[in-house]
C-alpha positions as CSV (number, residue, x, y, z in Angstrom):
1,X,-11.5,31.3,-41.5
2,X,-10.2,27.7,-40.5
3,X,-7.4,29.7,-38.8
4,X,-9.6,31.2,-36.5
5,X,-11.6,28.4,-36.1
6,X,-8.4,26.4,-34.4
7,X,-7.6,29.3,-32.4
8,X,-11.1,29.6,-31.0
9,X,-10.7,26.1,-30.3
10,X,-7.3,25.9,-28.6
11,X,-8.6,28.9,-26.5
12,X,-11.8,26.8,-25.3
13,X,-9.4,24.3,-24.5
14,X,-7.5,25.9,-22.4
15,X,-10.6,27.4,-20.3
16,X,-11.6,23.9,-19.9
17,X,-8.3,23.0,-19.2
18,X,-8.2,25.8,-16.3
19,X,-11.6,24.8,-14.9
20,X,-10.5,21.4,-14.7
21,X,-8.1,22.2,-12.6
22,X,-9.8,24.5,-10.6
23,X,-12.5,22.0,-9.9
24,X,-10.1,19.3,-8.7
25,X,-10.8,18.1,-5.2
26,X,-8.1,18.9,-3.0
27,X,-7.2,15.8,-1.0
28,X,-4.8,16.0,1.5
29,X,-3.1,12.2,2.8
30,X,-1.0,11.5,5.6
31,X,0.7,7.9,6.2
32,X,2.1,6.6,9.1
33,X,3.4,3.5,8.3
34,X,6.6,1.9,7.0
35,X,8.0,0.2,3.0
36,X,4.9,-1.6,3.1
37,X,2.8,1.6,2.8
38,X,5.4,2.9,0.7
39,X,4.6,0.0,-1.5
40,X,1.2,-0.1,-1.3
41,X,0.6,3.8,-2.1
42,X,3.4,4.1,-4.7
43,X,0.8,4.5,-7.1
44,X,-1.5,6.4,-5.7
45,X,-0.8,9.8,-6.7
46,X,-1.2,8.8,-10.7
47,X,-4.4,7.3,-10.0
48,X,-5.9,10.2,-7.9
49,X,-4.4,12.4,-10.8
50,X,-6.5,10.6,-13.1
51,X,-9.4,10.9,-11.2
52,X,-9.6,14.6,-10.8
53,X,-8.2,14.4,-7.3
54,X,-5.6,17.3,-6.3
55,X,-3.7,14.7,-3.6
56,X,-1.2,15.5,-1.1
57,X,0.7,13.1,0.7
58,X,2.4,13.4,3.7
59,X,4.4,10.5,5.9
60,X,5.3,9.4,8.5
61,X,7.2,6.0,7.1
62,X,10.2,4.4,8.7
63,X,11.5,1.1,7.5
64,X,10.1,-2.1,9.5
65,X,8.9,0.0,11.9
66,X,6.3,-1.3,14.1
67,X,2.9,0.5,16.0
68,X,4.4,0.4,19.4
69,X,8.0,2.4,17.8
70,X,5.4,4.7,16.1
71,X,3.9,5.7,19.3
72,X,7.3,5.7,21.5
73,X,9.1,7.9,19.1
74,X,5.9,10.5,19.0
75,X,6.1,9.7,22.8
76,X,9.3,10.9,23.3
77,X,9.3,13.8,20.3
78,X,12.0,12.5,18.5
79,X,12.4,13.8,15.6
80,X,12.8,10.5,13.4
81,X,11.0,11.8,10.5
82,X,13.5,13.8,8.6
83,X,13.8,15.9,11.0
84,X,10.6,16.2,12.7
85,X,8.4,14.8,15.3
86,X,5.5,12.6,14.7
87,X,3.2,15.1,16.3
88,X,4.7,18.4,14.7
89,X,4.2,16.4,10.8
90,X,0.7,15.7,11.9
91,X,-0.3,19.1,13.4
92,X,0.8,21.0,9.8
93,X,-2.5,21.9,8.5
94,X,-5.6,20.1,8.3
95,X,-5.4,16.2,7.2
96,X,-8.6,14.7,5.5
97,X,-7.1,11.3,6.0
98,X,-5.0,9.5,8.5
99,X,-3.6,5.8,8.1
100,X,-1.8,3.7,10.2
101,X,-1.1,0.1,9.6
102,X,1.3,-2.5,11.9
103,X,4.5,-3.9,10.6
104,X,4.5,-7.0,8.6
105,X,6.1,-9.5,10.7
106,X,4.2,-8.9,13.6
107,X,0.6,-8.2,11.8
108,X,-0.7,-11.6,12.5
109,X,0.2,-11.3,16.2
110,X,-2.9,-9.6,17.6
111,X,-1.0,-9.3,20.7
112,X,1.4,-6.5,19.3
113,X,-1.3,-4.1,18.7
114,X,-2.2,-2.7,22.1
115,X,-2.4,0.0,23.4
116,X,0.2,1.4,20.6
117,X,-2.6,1.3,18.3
118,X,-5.3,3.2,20.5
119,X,-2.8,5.8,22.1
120,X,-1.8,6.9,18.2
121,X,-5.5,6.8,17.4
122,X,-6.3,9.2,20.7
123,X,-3.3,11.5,19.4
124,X,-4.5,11.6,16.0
125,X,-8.0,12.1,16.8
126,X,-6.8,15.0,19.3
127,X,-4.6,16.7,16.6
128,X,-7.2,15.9,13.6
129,X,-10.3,15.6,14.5
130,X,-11.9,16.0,11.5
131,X,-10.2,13.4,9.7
132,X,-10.7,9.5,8.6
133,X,-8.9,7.4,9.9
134,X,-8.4,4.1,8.4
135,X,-5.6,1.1,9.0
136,X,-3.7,-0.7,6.1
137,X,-4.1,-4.6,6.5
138,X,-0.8,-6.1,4.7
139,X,-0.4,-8.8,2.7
140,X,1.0,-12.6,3.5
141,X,4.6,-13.0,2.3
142,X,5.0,-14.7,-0.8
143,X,4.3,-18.5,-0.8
144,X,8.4,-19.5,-1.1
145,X,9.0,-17.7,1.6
146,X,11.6,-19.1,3.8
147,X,9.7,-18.0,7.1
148,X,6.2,-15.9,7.3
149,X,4.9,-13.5,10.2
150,X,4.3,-14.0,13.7
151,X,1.0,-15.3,14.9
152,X,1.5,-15.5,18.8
153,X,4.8,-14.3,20.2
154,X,7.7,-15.8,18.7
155,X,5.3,-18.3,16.5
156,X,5.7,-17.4,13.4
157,X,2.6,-18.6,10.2
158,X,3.5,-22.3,8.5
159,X,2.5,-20.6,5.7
160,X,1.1,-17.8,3.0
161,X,-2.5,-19.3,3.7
162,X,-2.0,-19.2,7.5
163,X,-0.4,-15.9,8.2
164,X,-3.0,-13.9,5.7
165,X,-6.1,-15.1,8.1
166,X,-4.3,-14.4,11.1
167,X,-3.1,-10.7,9.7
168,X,-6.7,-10.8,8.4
169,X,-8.2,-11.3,12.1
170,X,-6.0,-9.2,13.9
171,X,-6.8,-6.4,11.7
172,X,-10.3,-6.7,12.0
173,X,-10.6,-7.0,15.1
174,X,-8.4,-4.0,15.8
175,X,-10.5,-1.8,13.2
176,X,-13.5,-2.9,15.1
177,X,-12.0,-1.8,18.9
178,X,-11.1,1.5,17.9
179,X,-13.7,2.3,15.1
180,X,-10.9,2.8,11.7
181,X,-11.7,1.8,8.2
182,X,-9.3,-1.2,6.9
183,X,-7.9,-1.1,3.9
184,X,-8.1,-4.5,2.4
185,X,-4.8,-4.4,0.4
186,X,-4.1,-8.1,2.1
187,X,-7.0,-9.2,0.7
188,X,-6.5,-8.8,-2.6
189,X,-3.0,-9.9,-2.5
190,X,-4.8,-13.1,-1.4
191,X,-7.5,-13.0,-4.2
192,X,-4.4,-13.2,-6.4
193,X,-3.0,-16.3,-4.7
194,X,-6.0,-18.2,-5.0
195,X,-6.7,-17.5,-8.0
196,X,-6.3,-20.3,-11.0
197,X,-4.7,-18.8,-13.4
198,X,-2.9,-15.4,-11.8
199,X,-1.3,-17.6,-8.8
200,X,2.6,-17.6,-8.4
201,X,3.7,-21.2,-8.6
202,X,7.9,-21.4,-7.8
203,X,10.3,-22.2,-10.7
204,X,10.9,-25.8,-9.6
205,X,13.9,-26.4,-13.1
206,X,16.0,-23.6,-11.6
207,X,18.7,-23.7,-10.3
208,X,19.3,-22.2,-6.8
209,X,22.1,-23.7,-5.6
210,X,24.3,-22.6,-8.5
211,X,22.8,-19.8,-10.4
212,X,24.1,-18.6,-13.5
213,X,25.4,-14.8,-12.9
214,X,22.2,-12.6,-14.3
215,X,19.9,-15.4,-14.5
216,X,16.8,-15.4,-12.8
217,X,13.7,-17.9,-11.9
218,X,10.4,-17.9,-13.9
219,X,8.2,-15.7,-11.2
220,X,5.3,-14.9,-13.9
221,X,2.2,-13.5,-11.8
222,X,4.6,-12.7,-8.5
223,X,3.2,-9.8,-6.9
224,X,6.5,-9.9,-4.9
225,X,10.2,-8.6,-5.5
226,X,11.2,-12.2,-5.3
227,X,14.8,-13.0,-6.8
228,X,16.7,-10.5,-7.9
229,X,20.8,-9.9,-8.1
230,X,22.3,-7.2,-5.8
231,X,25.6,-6.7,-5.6
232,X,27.1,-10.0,-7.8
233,X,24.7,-12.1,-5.3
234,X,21.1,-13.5,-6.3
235,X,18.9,-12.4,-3.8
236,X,15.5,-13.4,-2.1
237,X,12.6,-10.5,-1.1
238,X,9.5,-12.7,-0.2
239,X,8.2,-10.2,1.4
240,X,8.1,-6.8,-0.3
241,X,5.8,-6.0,-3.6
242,X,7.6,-5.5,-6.6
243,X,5.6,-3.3,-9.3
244,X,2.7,-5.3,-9.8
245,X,2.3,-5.7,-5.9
246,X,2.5,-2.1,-5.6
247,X,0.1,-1.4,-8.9
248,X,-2.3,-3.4,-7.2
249,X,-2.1,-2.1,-3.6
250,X,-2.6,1.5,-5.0
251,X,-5.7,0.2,-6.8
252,X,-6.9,-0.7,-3.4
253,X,-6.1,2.4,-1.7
254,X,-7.9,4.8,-4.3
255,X,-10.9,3.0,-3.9
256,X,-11.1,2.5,-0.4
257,X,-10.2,6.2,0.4
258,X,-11.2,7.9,-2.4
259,X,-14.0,6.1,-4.1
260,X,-12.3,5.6,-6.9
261,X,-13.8,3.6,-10.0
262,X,-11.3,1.1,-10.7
263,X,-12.4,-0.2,-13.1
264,X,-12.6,2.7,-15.4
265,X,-8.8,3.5,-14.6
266,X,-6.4,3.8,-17.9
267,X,-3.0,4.3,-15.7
268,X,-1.1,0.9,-14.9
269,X,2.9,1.0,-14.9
270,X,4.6,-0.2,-18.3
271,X,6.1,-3.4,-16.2
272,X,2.1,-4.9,-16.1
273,X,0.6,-6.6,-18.7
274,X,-2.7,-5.4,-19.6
275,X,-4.5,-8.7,-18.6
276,X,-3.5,-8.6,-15.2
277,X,-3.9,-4.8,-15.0
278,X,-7.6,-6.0,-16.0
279,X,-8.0,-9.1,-13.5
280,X,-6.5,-6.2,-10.7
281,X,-9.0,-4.1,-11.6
282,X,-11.5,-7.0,-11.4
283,X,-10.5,-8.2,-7.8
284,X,-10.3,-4.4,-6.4
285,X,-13.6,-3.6,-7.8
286,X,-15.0,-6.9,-6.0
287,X,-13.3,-6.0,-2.4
């Protein structure tokens, strides 16, 4: 009798199991962007798993590549993509959602924008119309930085503080021009900074001029790759997230396109504590 009980049970499971995944809502992504959207996404798939979403992700991502080498590549049809054209990626099938976002060091230069920006979002909107379109506002390098992004030409931001409002305004201001949702991933990043106890503060006891081999600076709350060895060599990434940057960015992006309730999620990556998975899910939620 018990036997039969389990097996009646495993069987419901299993229909459950199969509706479940018949009632997931297919999702279909496509990024055109560059590591920082890599970063900021790299979690995205787990957390739109979690949330019943069936996601697929296309891109369109090219290192340090900026809106105006976007459009002139799609311009010209070359096929920079592994091995395809900007315009034959975005023509395969229908897209639900498009984003675009400009690269770091030139972000905070409002300047950079046009008219890559609008002739992408005229192409986009030609090839998927029914799509949402929204534009990924990066995050300030990290506040040891030994130089931060462009502001006006070949100005570059004195500091963390500076370069986030100017990124901040310019992409504001180019959401509002061409009518595209932002996604506030800078925002949070500078949530973090300000925050009391979850601000980065650099390791001012170690020793950078002669580090030991292996050794590394305190960098407790860095949402930033920061110091790490390469190659026999200690070496200094200010400006891309390491796992907690990217944990966070994600968070950002599955409630901003999505809807997601982040503050409900379970999945975080092993490498984040469960308090500042918490205070991420705090900030994101507030955005």
């Amino acid at each position: 009798m018990l036997s039969k009980i389990r097996i009646s049970l495993i069987i419901l499971l299993s229909i459950c199991s199969s509706i479940q995944a018949q009632d997931a809502k297919k999702i279909r992504l496509f990024i055109i962007g560059n590591s920082f959207s890599q970063n900021a996404s790299a979690f995205v798939p787990q957390l739109a798993k979690e949330g019943g979403i069936d996601l697929e992700v296309g891109r369109a991502e090219l290192g340090g590549c900026s809106l105006e080498k976007h459009w002139k590549l799609s311009e010209a049809g070359e096929k920079a993509y592994k091995g395809k054209s900007l315009r034959e990626l975005l023509s395969d099938g229908r897209w639900d959602i498009v984003t675009i976002q400009q690269y770091s060091l030139l972000s905070g230069d409002p300047g950079t924008y046009e008219p890559y920006a609008g002739k992408l979002v005229e192409m986009i909107r030609t090839l998927q119309p029914g799509a949402k379109l929204y534009i990924h506002q990066v995050w300030a390098y990290r506040n040891d930085a030994k130089s931060f992004g462009r502001i006006n030409g070949e100005q570059r931001a004195a500091n963390t503080e500076e370069m986030h409002r100017h990124v901040r305004a310019a992409y504001h201001k180019v959401a509002a021009d061409l009518g595209l949702t932002i996604i506030p991933t800078g925002d949070a990043f500078r949530k973090m900074e300000v925050s009391r106890k979850w601000h980065y503060t650099k390791d001012t006891t170690f020793n950078f001029e002669a580090p030991q081999a292996g050794q590394l600076p305190d960098q407790t709350n860095s949402l930033h790759i920061g110091y790490i060895w390469r190659n026999g060599k200690l070496d200094f990434d200010a400006n891309h997230a390491n796992p907690a940057g990217c944990y966070l960015g994600s968070l950002v992006w599955y409630k901003t396109l999505f809807g997601g309730k982040v503050k409900k999620v379970k999945f975080k990556p092993e490498s984040v504590s469960a308090p500042m998975a918490k205070k991420f899910r705090q900030v994101v939620a507030g955005l």
